[in-house]
C-alpha beads as a LAMMPS data file, in Angstrom:
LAMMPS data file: protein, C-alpha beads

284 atoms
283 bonds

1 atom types
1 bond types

-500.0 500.0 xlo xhi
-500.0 500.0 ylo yhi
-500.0 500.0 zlo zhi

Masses

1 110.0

Atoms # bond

1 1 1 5.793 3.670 0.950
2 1 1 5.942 7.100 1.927
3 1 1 8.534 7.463 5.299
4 1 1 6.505 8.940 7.765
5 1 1 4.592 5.544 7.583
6 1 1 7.393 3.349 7.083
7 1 1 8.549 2.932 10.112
8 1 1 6.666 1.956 13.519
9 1 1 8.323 2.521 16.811
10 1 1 7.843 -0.225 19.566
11 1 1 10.026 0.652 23.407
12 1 1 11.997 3.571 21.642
13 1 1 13.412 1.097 18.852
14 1 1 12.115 1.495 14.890
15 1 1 10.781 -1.607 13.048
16 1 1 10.402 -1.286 9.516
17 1 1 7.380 -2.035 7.709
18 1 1 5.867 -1.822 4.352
19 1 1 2.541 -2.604 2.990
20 1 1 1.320 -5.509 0.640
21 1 1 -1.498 -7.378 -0.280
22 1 1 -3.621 -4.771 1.851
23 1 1 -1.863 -5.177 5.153
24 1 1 1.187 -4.126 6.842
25 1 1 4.267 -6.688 6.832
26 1 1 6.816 -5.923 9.219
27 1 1 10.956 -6.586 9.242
28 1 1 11.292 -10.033 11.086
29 1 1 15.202 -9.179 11.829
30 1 1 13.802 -5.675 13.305
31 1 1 11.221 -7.479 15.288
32 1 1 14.130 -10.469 16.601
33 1 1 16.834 -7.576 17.419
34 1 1 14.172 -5.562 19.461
35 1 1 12.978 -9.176 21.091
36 1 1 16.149 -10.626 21.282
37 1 1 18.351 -7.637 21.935
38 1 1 21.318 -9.543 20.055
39 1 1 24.339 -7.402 18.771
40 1 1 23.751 -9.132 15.201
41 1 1 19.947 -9.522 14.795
42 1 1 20.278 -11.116 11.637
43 1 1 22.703 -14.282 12.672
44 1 1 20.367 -14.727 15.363
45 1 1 17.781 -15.163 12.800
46 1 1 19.445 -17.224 10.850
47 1 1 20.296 -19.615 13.666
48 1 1 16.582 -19.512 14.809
49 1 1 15.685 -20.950 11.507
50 1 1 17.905 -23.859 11.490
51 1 1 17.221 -24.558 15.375
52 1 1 13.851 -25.002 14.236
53 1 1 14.145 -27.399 11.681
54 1 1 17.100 -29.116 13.479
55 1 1 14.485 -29.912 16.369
56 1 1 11.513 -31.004 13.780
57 1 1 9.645 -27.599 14.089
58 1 1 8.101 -25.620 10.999
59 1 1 10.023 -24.207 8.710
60 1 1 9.777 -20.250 9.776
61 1 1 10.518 -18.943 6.160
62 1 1 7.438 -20.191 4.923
63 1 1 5.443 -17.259 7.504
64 1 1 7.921 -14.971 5.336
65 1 1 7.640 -12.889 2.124
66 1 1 10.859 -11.457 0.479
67 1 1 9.807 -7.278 0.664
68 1 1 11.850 -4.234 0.644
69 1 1 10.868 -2.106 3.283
70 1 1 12.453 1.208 3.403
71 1 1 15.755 1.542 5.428
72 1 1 17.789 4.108 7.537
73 1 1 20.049 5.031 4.129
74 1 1 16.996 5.176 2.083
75 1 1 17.723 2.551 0.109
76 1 1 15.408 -0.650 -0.431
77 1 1 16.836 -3.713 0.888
78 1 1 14.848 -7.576 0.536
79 1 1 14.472 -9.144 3.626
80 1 1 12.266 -11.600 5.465
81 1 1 9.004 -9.732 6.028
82 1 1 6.073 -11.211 8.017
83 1 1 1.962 -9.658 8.770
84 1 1 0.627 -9.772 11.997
85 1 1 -0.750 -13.438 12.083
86 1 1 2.689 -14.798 10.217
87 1 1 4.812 -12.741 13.531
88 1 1 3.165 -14.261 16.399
89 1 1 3.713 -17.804 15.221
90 1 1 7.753 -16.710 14.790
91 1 1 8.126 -14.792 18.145
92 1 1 6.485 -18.576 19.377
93 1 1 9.986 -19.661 18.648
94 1 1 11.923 -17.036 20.650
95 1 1 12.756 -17.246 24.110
96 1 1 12.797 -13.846 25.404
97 1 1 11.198 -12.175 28.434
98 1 1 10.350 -8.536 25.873
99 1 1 7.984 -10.802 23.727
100 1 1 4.476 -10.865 26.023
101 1 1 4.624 -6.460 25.717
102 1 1 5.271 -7.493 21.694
103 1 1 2.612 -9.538 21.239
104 1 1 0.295 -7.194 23.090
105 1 1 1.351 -4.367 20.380
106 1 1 0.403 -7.286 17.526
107 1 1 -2.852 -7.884 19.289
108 1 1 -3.728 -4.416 19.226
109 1 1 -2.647 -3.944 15.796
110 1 1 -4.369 -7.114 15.382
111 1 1 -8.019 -6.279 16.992
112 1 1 -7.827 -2.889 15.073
113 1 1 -8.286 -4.231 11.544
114 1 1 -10.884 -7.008 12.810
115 1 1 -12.825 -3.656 14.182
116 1 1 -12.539 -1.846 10.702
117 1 1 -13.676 -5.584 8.645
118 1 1 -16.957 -5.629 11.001
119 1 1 -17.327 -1.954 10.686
120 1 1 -15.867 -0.303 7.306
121 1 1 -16.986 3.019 8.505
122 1 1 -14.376 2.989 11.111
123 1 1 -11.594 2.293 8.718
124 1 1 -12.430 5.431 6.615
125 1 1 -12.042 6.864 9.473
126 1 1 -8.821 6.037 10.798
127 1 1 -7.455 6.424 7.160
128 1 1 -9.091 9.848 7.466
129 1 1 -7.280 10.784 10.367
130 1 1 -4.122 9.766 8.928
131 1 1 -4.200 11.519 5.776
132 1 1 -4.578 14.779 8.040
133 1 1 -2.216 14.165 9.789
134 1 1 -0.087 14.245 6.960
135 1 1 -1.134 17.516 6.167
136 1 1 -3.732 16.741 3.230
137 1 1 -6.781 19.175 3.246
138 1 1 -9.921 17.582 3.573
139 1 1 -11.115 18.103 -0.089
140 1 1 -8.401 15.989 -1.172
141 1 1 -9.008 13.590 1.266
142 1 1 -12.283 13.370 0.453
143 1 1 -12.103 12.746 -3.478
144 1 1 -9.221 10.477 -2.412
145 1 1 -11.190 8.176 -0.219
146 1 1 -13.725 8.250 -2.879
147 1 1 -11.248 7.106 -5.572
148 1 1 -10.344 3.931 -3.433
149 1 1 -13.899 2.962 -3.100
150 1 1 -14.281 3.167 -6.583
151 1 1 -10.826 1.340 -7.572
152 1 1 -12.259 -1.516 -5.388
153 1 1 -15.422 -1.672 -7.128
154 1 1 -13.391 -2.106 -10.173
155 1 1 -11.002 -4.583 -9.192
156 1 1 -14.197 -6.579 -7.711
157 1 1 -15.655 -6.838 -10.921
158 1 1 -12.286 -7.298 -12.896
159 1 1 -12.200 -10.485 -9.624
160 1 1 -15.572 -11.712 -10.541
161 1 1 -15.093 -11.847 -14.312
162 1 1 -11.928 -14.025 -13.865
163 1 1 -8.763 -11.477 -13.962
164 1 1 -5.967 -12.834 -11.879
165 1 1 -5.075 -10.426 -9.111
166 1 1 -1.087 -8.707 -9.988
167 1 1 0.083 -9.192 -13.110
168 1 1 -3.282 -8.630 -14.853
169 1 1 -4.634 -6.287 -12.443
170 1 1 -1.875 -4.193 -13.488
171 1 1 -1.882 -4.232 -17.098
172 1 1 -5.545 -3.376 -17.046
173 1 1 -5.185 -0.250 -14.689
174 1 1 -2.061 0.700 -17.258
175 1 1 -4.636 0.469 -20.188
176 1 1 -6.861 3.053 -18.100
177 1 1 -3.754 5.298 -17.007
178 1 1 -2.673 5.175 -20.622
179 1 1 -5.490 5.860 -21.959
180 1 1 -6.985 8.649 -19.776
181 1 1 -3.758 10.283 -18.941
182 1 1 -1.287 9.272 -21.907
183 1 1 1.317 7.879 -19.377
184 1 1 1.387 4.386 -17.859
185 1 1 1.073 3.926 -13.935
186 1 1 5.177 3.433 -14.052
187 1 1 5.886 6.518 -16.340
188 1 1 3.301 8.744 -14.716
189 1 1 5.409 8.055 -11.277
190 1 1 8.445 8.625 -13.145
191 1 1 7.371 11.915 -14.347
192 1 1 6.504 12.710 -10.849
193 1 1 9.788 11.787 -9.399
194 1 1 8.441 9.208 -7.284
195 1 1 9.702 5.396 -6.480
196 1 1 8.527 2.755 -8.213
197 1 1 7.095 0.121 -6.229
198 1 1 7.091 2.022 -2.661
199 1 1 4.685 5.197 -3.131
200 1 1 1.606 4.819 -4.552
201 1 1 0.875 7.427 -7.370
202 1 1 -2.488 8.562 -6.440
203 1 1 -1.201 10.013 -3.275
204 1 1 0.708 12.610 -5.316
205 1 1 -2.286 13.209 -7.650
206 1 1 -3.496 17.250 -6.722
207 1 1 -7.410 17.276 -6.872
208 1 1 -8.122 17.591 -11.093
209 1 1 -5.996 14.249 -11.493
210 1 1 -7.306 12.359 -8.583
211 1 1 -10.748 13.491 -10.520
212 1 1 -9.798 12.122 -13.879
213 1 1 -8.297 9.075 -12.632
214 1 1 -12.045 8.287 -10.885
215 1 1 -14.033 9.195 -14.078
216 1 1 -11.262 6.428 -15.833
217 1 1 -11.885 3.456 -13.406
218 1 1 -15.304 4.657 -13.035
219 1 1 -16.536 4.398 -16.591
220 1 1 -14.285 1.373 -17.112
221 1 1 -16.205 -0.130 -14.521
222 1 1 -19.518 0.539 -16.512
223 1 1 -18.419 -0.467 -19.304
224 1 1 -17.303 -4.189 -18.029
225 1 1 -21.071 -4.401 -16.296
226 1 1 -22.567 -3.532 -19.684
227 1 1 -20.696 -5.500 -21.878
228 1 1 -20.999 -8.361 -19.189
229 1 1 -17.475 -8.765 -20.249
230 1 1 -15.876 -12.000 -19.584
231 1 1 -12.069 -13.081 -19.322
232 1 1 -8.978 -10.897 -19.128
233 1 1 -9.093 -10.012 -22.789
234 1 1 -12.491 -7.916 -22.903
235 1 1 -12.244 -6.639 -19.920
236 1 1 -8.773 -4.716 -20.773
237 1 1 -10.999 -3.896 -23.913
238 1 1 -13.197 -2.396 -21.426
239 1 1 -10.439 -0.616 -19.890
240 1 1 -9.152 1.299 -22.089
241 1 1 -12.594 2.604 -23.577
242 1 1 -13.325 3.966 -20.029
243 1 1 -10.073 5.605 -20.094
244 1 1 -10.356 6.824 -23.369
245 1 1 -13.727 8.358 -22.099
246 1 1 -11.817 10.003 -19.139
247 1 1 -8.932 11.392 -21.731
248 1 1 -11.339 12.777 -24.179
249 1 1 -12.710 14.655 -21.061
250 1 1 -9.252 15.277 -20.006
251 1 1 -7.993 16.885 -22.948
252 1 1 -11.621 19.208 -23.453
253 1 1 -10.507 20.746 -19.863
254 1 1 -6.958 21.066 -20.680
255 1 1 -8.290 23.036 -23.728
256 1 1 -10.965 25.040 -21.564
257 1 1 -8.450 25.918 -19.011
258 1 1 -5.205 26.116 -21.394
259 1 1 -2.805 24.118 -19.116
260 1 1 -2.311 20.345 -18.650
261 1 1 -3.867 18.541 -16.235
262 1 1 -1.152 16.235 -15.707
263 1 1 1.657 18.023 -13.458
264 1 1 4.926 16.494 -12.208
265 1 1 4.076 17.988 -8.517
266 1 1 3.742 15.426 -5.846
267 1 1 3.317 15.477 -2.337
268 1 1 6.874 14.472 -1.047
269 1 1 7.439 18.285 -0.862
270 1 1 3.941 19.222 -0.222
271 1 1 1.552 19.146 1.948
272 1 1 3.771 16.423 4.346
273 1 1 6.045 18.355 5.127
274 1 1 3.521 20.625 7.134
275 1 1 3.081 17.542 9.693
276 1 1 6.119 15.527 8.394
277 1 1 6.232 12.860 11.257
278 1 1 7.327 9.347 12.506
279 1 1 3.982 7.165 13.750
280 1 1 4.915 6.093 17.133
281 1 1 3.435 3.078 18.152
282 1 1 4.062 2.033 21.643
283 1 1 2.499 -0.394 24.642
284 1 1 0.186 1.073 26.936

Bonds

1 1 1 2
2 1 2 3
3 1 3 4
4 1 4 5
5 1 5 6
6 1 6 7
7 1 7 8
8 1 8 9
9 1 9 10
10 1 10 11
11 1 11 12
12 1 12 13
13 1 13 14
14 1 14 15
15 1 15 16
16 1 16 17
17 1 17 18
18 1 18 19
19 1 19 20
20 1 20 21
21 1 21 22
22 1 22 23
23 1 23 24
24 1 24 25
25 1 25 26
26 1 26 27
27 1 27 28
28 1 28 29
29 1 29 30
30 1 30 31
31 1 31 32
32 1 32 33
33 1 33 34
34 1 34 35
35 1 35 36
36 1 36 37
37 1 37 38
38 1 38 39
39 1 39 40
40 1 40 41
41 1 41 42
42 1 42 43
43 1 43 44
44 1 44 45
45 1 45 46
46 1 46 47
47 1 47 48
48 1 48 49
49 1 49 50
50 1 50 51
51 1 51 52
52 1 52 53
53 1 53 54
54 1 54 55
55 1 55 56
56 1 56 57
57 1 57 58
58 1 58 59
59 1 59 60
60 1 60 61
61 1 61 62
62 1 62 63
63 1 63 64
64 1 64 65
65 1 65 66
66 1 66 67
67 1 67 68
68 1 68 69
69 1 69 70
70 1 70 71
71 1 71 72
72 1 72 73
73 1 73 74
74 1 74 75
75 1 75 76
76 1 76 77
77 1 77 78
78 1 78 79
79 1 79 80
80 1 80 81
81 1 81 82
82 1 82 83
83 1 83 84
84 1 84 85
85 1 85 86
86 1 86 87
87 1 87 88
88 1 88 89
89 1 89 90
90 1 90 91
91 1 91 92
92 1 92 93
93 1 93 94
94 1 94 95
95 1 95 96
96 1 96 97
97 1 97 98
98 1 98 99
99 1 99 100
100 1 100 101
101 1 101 102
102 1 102 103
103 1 103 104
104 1 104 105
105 1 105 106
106 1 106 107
107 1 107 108
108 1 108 109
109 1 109 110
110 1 110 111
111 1 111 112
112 1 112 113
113 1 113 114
114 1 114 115
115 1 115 116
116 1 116 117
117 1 117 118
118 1 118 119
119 1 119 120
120 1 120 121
121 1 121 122
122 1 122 123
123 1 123 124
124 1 124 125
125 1 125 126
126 1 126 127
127 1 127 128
128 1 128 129
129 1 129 130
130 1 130 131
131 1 131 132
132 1 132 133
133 1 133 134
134 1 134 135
135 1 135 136
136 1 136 137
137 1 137 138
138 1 138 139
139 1 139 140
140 1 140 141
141 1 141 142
142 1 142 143
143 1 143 144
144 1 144 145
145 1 145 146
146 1 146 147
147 1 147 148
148 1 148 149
149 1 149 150
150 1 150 151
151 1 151 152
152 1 152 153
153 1 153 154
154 1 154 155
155 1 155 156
156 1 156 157
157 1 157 158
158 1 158 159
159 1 159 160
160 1 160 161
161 1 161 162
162 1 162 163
163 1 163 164
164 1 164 165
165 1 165 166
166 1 166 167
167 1 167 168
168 1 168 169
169 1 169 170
170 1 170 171
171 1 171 172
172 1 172 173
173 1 173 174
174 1 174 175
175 1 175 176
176 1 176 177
177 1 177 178
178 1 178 179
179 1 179 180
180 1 180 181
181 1 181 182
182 1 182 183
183 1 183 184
184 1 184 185
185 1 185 186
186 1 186 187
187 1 187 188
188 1 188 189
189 1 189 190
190 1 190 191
191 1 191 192
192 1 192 193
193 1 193 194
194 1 194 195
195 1 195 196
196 1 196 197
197 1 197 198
198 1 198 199
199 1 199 200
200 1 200 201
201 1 201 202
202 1 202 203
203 1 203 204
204 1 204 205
205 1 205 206
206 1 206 207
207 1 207 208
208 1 208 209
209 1 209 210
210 1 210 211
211 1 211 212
212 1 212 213
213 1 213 214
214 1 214 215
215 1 215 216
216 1 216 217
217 1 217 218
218 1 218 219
219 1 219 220
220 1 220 221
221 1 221 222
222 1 222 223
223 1 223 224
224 1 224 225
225 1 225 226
226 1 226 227
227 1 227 228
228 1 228 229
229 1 229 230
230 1 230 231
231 1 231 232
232 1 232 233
233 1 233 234
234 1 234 235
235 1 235 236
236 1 236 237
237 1 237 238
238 1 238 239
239 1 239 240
240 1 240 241
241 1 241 242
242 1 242 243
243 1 243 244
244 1 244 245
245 1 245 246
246 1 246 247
247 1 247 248
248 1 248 249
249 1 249 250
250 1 250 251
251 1 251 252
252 1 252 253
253 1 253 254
254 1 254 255
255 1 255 256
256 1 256 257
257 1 257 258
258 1 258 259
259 1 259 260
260 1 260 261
261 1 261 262
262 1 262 263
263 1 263 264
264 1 264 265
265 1 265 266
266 1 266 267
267 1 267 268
268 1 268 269
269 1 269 270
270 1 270 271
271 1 271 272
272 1 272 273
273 1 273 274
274 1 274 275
275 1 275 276
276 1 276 277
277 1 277 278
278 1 278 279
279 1 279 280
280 1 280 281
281 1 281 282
282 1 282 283
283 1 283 284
């Protein structure tokens, strides 16, 4: 997760957050010490969860998921994250006059993604608006809103044709990486000095890779519709004959232009650090 999203800012104290499973999940012991004000957030977390159980209430670990948002020393530390739904049954459990403002912030958090499920429009938008603000030129943004829509496509048919979401999903996107670009999704990030599981590698792609990375899932996606394939075998057959299609391509422009396409550039130094801030989230 790149740091200018990482953390959120609620009454002048920072929260972390990272995002999974297509929504943000937020540091419970960041959300208790801002609610709670306590000296040693994490006790009183601890003690919350026994209370609970001690008095026959739900077990509050169960609303958690083990995640390792980015800290303060830029390190990556698991801890008990929670989404938006999962945080207002905790802060249920926590006596403390700062929780109404809190749960006004979740709300709004809340009421913005039910705005951008009726109306998808509106989410390009806001995802727009903060790729700019990052400093991304609007070409870019444009081809890379265009690659998500077609990654989705993908993945819906890869969902349809019975590929388990994760583990699969992975390996198949690594057959099209491999294929198209000669690196894997974990070795292309490596070559572009980028974290493993926190930044996503087609935010650091410049323009020609974001391009050859659509033509990959693209064709891949074609090729799974006219095979009608079936089952996680064929369609990682699939896979890597679209991304063969986009390295073939890849390799013609490469020759055509005498360079490679793939470059170990990424955006950490680039255009971020034009408009290299902290989202500030506060109540109104």
């Amino acid at each position: 997760m790149d740091k200018p999203l990482a953390l959120v800012v609620f009454q002048n104290k920072k929260i972390r957050r990272t995002w999974f499973n297509d929504e943000w999940w937020f540091s419970v012991v960041d959300v208790v010490g801002v609610l709670t004000e306590s000296s040693d957030a994490k006790d009183y977390w601890y003690r919350l969860k026994r209370r609970e159980v001690e008095y026959g209430g739900a077990e509050l670990s169960t609303f958690c998921r083990q995640l390792k948002p980015s800290s303060t020393d830029n390190k990556y530390y698991t801890t008990d994250c929670a989404n938006t739904k999962s945080l207002f049954r905790i802060i249920q459990s926590i006596p403390s006059k700062n929780a109404e403002p809190f749960k006004l912030w979740l709300a709004e958090v809340g009421y913005e993604r039910v705005e951008e499920i009726q109306d998808p429009e509106l989410a390009q938008k806001r995802m727009k608006e903060l790729y700019k603000q990052k400093g991304y030129s609007d070409e870019w943004i444009e081809k890379r809103v265009r690659g998500i829509a077609i990654r989705q496509e993908l993945t819906g048919e890869w969902n349809k044709r019975g590929v388990q979401e994760g583990k699969e999903y992975a390996i198949l996107t690594n057959e099209i990486s491999k294929a198209t670009f000669g690196k894997t999704v974990e070795e292309y990030k490596q070559f572009k000095g980028l974290e493993k599981r926190n930044q996503n590698l087609r935010d650091h792609m410049n323009d020609l890779e974001l391009i050859f990375n659509m033509l990959g899932g693209r064709v891949s996606t074609e090729i799974t519709r006219k095979d009608d394939a079936e089952g996680f075998d064929k369609c990682k057959d699939a896979a890597n004959r679209g991304g063969r299609v986009a390295g073939n391509a890849r390799k013609e422009t490469e020759k055509e232009l005498g360079r490679p396409i793939t470059t170990p550039e990424n955006y950490l130094l680039g255009p971020e650090k034009k408009n290299r801030r902290e989202l500030n989230i506060t109540t109104k």
